[in-house]
Each structure stands twice: as C-alpha cells, then as structure tokens.
PALUMPA-656888 format. One record per residue (C-alpha): x, y, z; residue number from 1; residue in three letters. Coordinates in steps of 0.1 Angstrom, whole numbers. Example, Ala and Ser with C-alpha at 12.3 -4.5 7.8 and 13.67 -1.06 7.14 Angstrom:
<rs>
- 123, -45, 78, 1, ala .
- 137, -11, 71, 2, ser .
</rs>
This chain:
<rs>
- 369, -789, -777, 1, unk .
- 332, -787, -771, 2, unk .
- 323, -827, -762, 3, unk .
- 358, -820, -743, 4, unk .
- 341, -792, -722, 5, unk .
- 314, -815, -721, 6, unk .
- 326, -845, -703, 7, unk .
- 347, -823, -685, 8, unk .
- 317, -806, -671, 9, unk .
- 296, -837, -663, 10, unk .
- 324, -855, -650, 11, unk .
- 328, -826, -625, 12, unk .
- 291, -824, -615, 13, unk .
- 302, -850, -587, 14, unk .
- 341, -840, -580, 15, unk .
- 359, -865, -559, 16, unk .
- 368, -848, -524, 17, unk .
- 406, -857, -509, 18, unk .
- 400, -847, -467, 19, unk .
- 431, -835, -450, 20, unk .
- 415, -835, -410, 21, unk .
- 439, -822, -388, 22, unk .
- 438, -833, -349, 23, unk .
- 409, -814, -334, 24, unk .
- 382, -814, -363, 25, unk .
- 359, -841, -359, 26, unk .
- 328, -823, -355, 27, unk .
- 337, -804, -385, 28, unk .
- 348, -841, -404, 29, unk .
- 315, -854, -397, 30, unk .
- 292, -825, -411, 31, unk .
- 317, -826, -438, 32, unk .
- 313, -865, -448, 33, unk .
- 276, -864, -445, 34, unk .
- 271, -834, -468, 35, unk .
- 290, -856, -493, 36, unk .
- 268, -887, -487, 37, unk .
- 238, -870, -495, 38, unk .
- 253, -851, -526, 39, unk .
- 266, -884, -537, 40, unk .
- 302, -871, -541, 41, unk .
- 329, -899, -540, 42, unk .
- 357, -894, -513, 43, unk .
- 391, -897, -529, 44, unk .
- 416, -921, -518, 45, unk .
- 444, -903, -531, 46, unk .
- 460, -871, -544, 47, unk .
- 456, -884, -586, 48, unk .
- 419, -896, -581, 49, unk .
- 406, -859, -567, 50, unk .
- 396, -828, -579, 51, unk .
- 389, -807, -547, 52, unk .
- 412, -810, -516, 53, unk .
- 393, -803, -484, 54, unk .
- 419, -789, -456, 55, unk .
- 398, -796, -424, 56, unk .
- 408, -781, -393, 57, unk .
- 436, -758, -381, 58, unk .
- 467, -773, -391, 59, unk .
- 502, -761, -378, 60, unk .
- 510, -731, -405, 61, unk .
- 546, -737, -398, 62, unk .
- 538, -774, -407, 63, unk .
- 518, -774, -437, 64, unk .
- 541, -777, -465, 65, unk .
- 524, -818, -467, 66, unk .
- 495, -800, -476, 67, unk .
- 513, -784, -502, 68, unk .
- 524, -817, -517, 69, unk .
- 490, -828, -516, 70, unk .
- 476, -800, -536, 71, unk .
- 504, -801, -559, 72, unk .
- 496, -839, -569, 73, unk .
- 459, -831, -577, 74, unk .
- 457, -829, -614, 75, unk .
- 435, -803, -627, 76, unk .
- 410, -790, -630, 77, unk .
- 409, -789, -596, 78, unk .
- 396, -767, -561, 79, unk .
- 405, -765, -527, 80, unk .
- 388, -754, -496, 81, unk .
- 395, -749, -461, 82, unk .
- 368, -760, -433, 83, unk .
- 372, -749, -398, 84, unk .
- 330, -747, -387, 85, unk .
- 310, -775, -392, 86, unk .
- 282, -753, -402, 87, unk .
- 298, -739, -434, 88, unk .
- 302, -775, -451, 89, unk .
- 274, -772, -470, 90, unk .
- 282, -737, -478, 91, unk .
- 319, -745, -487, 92, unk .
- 308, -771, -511, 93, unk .
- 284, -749, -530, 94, unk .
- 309, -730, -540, 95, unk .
- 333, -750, -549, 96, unk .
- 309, -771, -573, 97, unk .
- 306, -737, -587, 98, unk .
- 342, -724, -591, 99, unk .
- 346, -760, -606, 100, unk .
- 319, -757, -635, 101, unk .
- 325, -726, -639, 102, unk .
- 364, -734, -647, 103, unk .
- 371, -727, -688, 104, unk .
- 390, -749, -708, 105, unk .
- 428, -760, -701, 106, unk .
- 438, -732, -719, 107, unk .
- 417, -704, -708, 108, unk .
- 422, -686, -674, 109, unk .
- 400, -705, -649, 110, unk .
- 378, -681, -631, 111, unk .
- 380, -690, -589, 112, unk .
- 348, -680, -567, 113, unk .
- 343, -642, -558, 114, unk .
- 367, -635, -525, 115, unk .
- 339, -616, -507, 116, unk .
- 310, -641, -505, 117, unk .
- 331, -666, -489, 118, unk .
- 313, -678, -461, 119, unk .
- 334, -681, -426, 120, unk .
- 358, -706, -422, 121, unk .
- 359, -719, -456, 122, unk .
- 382, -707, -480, 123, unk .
- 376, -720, -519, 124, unk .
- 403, -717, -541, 125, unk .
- 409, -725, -581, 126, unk .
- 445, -721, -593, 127, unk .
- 456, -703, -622, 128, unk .
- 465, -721, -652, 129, unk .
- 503, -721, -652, 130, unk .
- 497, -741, -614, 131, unk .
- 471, -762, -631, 132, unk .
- 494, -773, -655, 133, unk .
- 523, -777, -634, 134, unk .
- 500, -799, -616, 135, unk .
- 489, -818, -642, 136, unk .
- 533, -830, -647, 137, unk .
- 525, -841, -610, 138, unk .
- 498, -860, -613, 139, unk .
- 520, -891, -634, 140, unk .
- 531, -892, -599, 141, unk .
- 498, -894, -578, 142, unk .
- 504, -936, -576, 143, unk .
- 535, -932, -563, 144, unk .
- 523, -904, -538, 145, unk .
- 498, -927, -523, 146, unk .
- 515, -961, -527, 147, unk .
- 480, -968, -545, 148, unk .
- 496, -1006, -552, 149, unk .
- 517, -1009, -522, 150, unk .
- 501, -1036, -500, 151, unk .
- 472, -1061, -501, 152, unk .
- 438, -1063, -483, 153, unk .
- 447, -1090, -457, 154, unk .
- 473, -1117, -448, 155, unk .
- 454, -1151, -453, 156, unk .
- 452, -1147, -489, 157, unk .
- 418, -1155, -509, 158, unk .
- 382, -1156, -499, 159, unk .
- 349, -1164, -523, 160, unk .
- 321, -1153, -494, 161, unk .
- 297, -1125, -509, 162, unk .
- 296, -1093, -494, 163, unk .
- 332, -1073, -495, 164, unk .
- 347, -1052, -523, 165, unk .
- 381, -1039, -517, 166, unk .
- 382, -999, -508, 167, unk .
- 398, -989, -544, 168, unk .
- 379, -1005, -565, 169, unk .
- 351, -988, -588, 170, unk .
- 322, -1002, -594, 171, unk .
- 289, -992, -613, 172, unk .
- 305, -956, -611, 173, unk .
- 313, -961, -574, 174, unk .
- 281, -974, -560, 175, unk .
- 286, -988, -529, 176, unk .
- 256, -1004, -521, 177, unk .
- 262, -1031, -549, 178, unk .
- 295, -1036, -542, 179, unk .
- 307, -1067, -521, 180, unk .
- 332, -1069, -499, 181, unk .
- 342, -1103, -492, 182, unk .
- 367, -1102, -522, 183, unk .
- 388, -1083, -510, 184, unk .
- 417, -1108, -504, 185, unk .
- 419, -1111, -538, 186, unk .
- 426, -1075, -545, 187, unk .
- 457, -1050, -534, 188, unk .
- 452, -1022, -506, 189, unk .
- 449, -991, -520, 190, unk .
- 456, -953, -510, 191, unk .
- 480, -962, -479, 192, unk .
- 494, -928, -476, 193, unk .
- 526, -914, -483, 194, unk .
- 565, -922, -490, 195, unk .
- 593, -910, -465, 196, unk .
- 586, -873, -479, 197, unk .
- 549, -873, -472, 198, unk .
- 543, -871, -512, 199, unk .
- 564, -837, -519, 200, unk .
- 572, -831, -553, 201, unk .
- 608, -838, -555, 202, unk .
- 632, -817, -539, 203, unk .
- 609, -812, -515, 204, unk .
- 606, -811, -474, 205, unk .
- 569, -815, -470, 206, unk .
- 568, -829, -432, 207, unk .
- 591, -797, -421, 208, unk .
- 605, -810, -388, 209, unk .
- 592, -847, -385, 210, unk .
- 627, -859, -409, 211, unk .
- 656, -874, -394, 212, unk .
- 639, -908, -386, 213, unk .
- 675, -928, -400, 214, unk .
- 645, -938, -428, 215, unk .
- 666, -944, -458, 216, unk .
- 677, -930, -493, 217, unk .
- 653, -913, -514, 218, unk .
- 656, -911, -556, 219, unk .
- 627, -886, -571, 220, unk .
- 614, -887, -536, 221, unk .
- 609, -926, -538, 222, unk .
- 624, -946, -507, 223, unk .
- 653, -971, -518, 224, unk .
- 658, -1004, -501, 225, unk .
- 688, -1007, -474, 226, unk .
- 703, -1035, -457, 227, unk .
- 694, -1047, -420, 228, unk .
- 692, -1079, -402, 229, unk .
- 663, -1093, -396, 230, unk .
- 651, -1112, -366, 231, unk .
- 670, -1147, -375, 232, unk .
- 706, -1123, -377, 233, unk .
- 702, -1127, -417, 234, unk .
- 713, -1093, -435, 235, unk .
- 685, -1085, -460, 236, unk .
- 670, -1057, -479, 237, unk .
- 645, -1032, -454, 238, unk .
- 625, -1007, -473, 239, unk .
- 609, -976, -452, 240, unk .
- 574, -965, -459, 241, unk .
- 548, -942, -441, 242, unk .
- 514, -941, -442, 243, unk .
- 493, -915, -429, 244, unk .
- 484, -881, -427, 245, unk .
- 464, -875, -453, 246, unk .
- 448, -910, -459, 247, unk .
- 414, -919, -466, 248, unk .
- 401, -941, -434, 249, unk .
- 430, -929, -415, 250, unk .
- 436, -913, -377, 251, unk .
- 432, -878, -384, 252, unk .
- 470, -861, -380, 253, unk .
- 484, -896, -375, 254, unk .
- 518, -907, -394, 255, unk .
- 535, -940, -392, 256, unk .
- 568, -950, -409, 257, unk .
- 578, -986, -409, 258, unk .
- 605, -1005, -416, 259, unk .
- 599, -1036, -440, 260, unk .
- 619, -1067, -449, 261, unk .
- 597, -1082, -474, 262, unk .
- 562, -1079, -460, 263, unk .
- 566, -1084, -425, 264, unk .
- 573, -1049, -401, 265, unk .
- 604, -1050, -385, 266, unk .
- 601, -1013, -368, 267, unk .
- 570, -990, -362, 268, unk .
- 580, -952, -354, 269, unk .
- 544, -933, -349, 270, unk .
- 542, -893, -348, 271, unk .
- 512, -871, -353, 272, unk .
- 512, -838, -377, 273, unk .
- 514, -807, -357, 274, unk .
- 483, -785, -350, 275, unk .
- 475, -753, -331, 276, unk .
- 462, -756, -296, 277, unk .
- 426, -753, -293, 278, unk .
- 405, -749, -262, 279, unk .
- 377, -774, -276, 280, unk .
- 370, -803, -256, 281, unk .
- 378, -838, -280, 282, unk .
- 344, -840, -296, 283, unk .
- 341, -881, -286, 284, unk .
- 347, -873, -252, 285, unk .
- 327, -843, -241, 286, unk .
- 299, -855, -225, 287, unk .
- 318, -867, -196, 288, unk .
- 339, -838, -195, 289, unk .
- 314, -812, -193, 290, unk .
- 297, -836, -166, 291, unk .
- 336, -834, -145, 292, unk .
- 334, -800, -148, 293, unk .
- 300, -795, -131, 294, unk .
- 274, -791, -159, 295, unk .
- 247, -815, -158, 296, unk .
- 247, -840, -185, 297, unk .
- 219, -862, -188, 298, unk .
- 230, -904, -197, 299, unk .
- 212, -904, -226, 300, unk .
- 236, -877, -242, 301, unk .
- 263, -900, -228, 302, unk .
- 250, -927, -244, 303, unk .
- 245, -909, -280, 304, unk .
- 282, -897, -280, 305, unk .
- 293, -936, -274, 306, unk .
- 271, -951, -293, 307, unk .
- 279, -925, -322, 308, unk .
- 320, -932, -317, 309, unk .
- 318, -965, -318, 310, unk .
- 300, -968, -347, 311, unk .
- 326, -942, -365, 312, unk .
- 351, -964, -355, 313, unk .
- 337, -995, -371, 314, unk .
- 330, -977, -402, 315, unk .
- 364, -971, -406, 316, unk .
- 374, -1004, -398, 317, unk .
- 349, -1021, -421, 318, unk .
- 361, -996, -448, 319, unk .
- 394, -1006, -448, 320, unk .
- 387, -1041, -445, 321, unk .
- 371, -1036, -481, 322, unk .
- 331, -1038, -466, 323, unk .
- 319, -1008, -481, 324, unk .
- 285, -1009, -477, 325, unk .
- 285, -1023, -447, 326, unk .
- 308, -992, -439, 327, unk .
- 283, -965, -452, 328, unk .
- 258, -987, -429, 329, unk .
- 277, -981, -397, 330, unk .
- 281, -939, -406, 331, unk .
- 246, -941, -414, 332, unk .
- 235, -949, -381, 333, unk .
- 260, -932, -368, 334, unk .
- 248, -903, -384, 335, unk .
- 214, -908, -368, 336, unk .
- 226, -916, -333, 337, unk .
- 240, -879, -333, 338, unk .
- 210, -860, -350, 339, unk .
- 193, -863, -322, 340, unk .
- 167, -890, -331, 341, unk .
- 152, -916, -307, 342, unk .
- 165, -946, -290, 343, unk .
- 138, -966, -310, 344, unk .
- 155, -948, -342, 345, unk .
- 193, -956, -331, 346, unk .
- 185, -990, -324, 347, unk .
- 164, -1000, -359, 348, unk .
- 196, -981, -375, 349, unk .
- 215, -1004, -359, 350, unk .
- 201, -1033, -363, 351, unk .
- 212, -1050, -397, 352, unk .
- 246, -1038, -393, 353, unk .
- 250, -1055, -365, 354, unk .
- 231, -1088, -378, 355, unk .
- 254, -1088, -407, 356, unk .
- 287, -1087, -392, 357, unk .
- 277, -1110, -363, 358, unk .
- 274, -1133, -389, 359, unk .
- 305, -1127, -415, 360, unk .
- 324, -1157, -413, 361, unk .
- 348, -1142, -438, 362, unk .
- 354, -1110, -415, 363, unk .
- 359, -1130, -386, 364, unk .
- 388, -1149, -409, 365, unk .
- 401, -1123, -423, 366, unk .
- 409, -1104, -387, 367, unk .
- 418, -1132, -365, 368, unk .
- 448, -1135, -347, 369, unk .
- 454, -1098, -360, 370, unk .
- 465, -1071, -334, 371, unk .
- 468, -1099, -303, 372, unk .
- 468, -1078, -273, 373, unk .
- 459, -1097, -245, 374, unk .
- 440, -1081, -211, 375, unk .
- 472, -1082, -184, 376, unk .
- 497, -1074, -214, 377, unk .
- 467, -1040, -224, 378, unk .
- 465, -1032, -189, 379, unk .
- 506, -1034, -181, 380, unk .
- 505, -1008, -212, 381, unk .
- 480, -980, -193, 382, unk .
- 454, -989, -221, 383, unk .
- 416, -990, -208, 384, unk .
- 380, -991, -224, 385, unk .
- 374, -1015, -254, 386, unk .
- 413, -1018, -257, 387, unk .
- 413, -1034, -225, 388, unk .
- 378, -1046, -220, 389, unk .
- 385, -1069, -258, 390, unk .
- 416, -1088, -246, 391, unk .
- 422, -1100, -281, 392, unk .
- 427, -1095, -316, 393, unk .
- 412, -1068, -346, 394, unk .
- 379, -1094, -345, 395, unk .
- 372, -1092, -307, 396, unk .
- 379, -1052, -306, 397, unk .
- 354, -1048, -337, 398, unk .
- 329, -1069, -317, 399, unk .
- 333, -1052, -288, 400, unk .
- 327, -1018, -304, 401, unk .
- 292, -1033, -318, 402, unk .
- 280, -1045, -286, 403, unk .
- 289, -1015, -271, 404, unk .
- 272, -994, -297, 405, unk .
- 242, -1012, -295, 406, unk .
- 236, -1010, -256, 407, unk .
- 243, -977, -258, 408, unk .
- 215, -971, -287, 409, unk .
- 191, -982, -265, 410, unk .
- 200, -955, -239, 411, unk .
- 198, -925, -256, 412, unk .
- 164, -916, -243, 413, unk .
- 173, -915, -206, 414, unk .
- 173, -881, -191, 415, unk .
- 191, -891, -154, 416, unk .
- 219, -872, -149, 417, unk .
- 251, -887, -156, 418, unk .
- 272, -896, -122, 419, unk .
- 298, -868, -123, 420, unk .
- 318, -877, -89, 421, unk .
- 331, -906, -106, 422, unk .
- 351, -915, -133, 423, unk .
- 342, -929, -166, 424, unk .
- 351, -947, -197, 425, unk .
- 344, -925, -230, 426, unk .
- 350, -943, -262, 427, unk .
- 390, -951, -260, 428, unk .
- 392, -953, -224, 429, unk .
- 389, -932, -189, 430, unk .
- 385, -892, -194, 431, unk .
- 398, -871, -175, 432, unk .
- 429, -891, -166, 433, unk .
- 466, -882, -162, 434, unk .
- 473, -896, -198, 435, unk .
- 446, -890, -223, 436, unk .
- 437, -928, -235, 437, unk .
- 446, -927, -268, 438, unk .
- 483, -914, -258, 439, unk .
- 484, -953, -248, 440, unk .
- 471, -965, -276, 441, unk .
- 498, -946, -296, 442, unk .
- 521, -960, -275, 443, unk .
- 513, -996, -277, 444, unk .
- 510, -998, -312, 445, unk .
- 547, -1006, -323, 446, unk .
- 541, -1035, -302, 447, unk .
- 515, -1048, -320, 448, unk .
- 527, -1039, -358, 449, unk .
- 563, -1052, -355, 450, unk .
- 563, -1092, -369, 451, unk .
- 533, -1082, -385, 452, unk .
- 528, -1085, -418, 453, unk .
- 523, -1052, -437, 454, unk .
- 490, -1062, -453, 455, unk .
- 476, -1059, -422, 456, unk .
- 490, -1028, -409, 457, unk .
- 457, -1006, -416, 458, unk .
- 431, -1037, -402, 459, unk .
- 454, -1033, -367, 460, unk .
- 453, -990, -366, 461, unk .
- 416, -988, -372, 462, unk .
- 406, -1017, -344, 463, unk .
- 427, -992, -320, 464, unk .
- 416, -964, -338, 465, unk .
- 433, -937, -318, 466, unk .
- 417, -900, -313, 467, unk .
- 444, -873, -318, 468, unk .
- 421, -847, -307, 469, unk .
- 427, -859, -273, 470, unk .
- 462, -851, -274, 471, unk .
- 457, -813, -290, 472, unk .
- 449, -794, -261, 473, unk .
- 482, -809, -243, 474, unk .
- 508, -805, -270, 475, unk .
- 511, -783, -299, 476, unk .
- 541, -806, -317, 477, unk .
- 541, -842, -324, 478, unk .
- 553, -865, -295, 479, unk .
- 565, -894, -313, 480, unk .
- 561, -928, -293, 481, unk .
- 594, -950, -301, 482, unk .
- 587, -980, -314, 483, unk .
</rs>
C-alpha cells in the first residue's frame, strides 16, 4: 500500500490534462497550453490517458451532458476544473496538483480543494470515492471512447525520413523534443474523438439535441455497420463515426460524423457544440475589428495577431501529422509573437521552423494531393484568405500559412495605424463580412472529405482549420452545414 501511494503520488506530480475548449475561449486555451508547456505536464489525447479534465470556456449548460461522458471515462484518481479567464490558469492548475496529491488511497475518502479559495473562473473538483470507482468500470472503455486505434496517420502508407513520431506514441516519458516524426505512416492515428454518442456511458444521450443524424445502430454505445451503396451502385457495409468535440488538435466545439465504406468517406455531416453567446470579439480577429469600429490599431498589432494565428494553425497541423516537435516549435514562436516581444524576436523564433518544413520531403508526400481545392472552385464556395489565396492541397495551405507568418513576423514593430476604411483579411479570411469566413470553411468541407480516405480526414480539418469563435456571437445553437 505504501510503494502504491508512492508511484501513485509521483506519477501524479505531472497529471495528464484532457482540454474540452468550447467555441469562444481561445485566449483562455492559449494561457492554458502554455502554463502546461512550462510545467511540463502532458496533454491527454483521450478520456483513459487523463487525470484532470479541463472544461475551458462557457459551454451551453443545456448541452453539456458530452462533458459528462468525458468526465465519467477518466479513471481515477482524477480532477476537473473549469477555466473561463485566462488569467486564472496558473491559479487553476495549482490547485488542482494539490487536490490531486493530496487525494488518499482508493479506499479512503479523497479530500477535494477548499471551496472558498477558489480563484475566479476556475472551479477544481475531486470526486468522491463511489464516482471514482464507478469511473474506474469506465475507463476499460476509454479506447473505445476515443477510437484510440480507429484510423492511421496518412494514406500513402510507409515513410523511413527522420524527423516525425506519430501523436500517440510515448516516448522517453513523452519527450517531444527526441521524438521524430517522419514515421508516422507506419503508425495508427490516435485519439480521433468520439462514437455516434459522443463517448456517453451506455444508455446515455451525451450530445442532447445534435442526434437524429440517420447515423446507424448502436450496441453498448458502439456504432454497428449498415448497408449502403457506394459510388459504383455496389451495396456494401457503411459504418458511422464522429470525431470531434473534445479532441486533442481539434477545432474547438467542432463535431463531424461521417459515413465510411471501408476507409474511404462517403458522407460528411459537420455541426458545432452549442455555447452561450458572448459579446467578445473572436480573439484571431480583433485587431481588425476594433480598427472597423474606430479605435486605432497600430499594423504592427495586426501583424502579431496574424503571425500568432497562423503559427497556431500549423502547430496543429504538424501535430496531427505526427511532427511533434516541430509542433511545440510553431506554439513556441507562436507563444512569443503574442507576448509582445520584438519583430527581431518573432522572426529568429521563426526561423528554424520554417527552414525545417521548407525542406521535409516527407511532409510534402505525406500531404499532397490532400484537401484539392482549387482557386475558382474556393472562391465559387465564398472562401477567402489562405483558403483561397493556396489554390491547392493540405501542402500548399500549410505553406501558405508559413510564408504568411513569417512576413508578418517581421512587421510587428510598425506603429502606422492600420487602414480602417477598408476591408481586410484576418487569418481565415475577410472580417467584418456578411458571413464570418470560417462559416465557408465549414461549409466547404464535406466537399473536400467525401472520396477521401478516412486516414486523412484530420490532415484536411487542420489545413482549413476553421475558427468557431467566429460564429459564437451569431448563433447560440449549432448550424449544421449538410454535407
């Protein structure tokens, strides 16, 4: 019982962190996965792998029940938070370390953090141990919940180029720097989100009023194979799966349920969790916003917020393409370009990343001819910025995003004001339109997925890598493009 309490107590000096972000909570996303960087605390792909849950944002209360699920798959010991200001990350995980250590054995009543010292927006929570062992009959389930085996890296098959390391796997206790990436068609996709039921427990309706999607028969909350014709008239076996919300790498508040027959996507039906209606400007795009509304924003600050976006986008990107460490590279910098530091700064932060994936053949192979979206067929879909400006595939929208990034590093000094009397592109596209720009990219990516093969499903989301927040001010429930 004591080397028990032991290993229990150093394995939990670095908990693995599961993020739930709802739509709306970037800023509070970013503070959030920077604190963990510097703590060195692993991010959780999945429900089975964590011990805290972080709920970031202000989810829909009549919608949270997926939350729910998720908590219910964590085995314990385990602690949950809720994050609403940026500034209380650091604060929030203090205390949860805490209530974590200071968590008795299985069989002794776990003691949660004192109520009244919570700070703000953060809520810390420990459950008591009849939930912790309820848990603990969930957490034989936590593959299943995450379809941690569902789907390979990439479509071509294998590579032998240094440099990649798929996103699951552990390596030297999760070290990212030595991993390498360029293996990664060798591996299996890992943590791609949810079954049908958003990984309930059984009997469960976790996704409240997002069913009804004609998305096939469920046994112990596991989707069952149907029978569908496929594109040559054959009658074959389809299988429905979803990815998304809560997914590590992921669209905050995104969900997509596709239809497979074999591993190539028939149908793609997206929808996005609800949230409640904030008055916060999207965080990517606010710069230009405050400039339309009159205030006086310099180009430099412009600059910072594109250069910062971009590189979050390719972080993501890399991530899932298995890169890790050039991954942390890109949020690094990223990191940088919004503390404020100096062009000079930006740019040397910059600088390798950019060097190294300019010159990844295997990258380059491993996300070509993914995602085509040519520039007449982007712009006959209302798509503008990188979407538009790529014309191409997954490769040529990554590259874009670098370029971008890097001009834009080397503008973060200037101190004109930015031209408010005209319109601009932020990071997805023109703000301040009719139709925010990542409403088209929801829109045109059915198009892209279906024919697709389902290993590359995640490479094809994160090269459009849609902002939700943009459509939180507008609607409070999910408007579901049909693919």
């Amino acid at each position: 019982m004591v080397l028990t309490a032991r290993i229990l107590r150093a394995a939990l000096a670095r908990p693995a962190v599961l993020m739930a972000v709802s739509p709306g909570a970037t800023e509070a996303r970013l503070c959030l996965e920077r604190e963990l960087r510097q703590r060195g605390w692993p991010m959780a792909e999945g429900p089975a792998e964590a011990n805290v849950l972080a709920m970031v944002g202000n989810p829909d209360p009549d919608d949270s029940r997926w939350t729910e699920g998720l908590w219910a798959a964590v085995p314990a010991p385990k602690a949950r938070f809720h994050l609403v200001a940026s500034r209380n990350a650091g604060t929030a995980l203090d205390e949860v370390a805490t209530a974590l250590l200071r968590v008795p054995p299985m069989s002794a009543t776990p003691v949660a953090p004192d109520p009244p010292h919570h700070s703000p927006g953060t809520s810390p929570e420990v459950p008591p141990p009849e939930k912790q062992h309820a848990s603990e009959d969930h957490a034989g389930h936590g593959r299943d919940f995450t379809n941690d085996e569902a789907m390979p890296r990439n479509h071509h098959g294998a590579a032998d180029e240094r440099d990649f390391q798929p996103q699951h796997a552990v390596i030297d206790g999760r070290d990212e720097e030595t991993q390498h990436p360029d293996d990664a068609e060798r591996r299996e996709h890992a943590g791609h989100g949810l079954p049908s039921s958003h990984g309930a427990p059984e009997g469960s309706d976790v996704h409240g009023g997002h069913t009804g999607h004609d998305m096939g028969m469920e046994v112990a909350g596991l989707p069952m194979a149907d029978r569908s014709d496929d594109r040559d008239g054959l009658r074959l076996d389809q299988l429905h799966v979803s990815l998304g919300p809560a997914l590590l790498d992921w669209p905050a508040g995104l969900i997509l349920h596709l239809s497979l027959q074999g591993d190539v996507i028939q149908r793609a039906h997206v929808e996005q969790t609800r949230v409640r209606t904030g008055s916060v400007p999207p965080f990517w795009d606010e710069p230009w916003l405050r400039a339309a509304s009159g205030e006086q924003v310099s180009r430099g600050q412009a600059a910072r917020r594109l250069c910062a976006a971009h590189l979050d986008s390719v972080g993501r990107l890399l991530a899932v393409a298995g890169w890790q460490a050039e991954a942390r590279r890109a949020r690094v910098a990223r990191d940088v370009a919004l503390a404020g530091r100096s062009a000079d700064d930006v740019v040397a932060a910059l600088r390798p990343l950019v060097r190294r994936v300019g010159r990844s053949r295997t990258l380059r192979w491993l996300t070509f001819g993914l995602g085509e979206l040519g520039t007449e067929a982007a712009a006959s879909a209302g798509l503008s910025g990188p979407a538009l400006a790529a014309g191409g595939d997954v490769w040529d929208r990554l590259a874009l995003w670098i370029e971008e990034a890097a001009r834009s590093a080397a503008l973060c000094d200037k101190t004109e004001p930015l031209d408010s009397a005209r319109q601009h592109d932020g990071p997805r596209g023109i703000v301040g339109g009719d139709v925010p720009p990542s409403q088209a990219l929801l829109d045109v990516l059915p198009r892209l997925l279906e024919g697709a093969e389902f290993a590359g499903a995640r490479l094809i989301v994160a090269s459009l890598d849609p902002d939700l927040d943009e459509l939180v001010s507008s609607s409070v429930g999910g408007r579901a493009p049909h693919g």
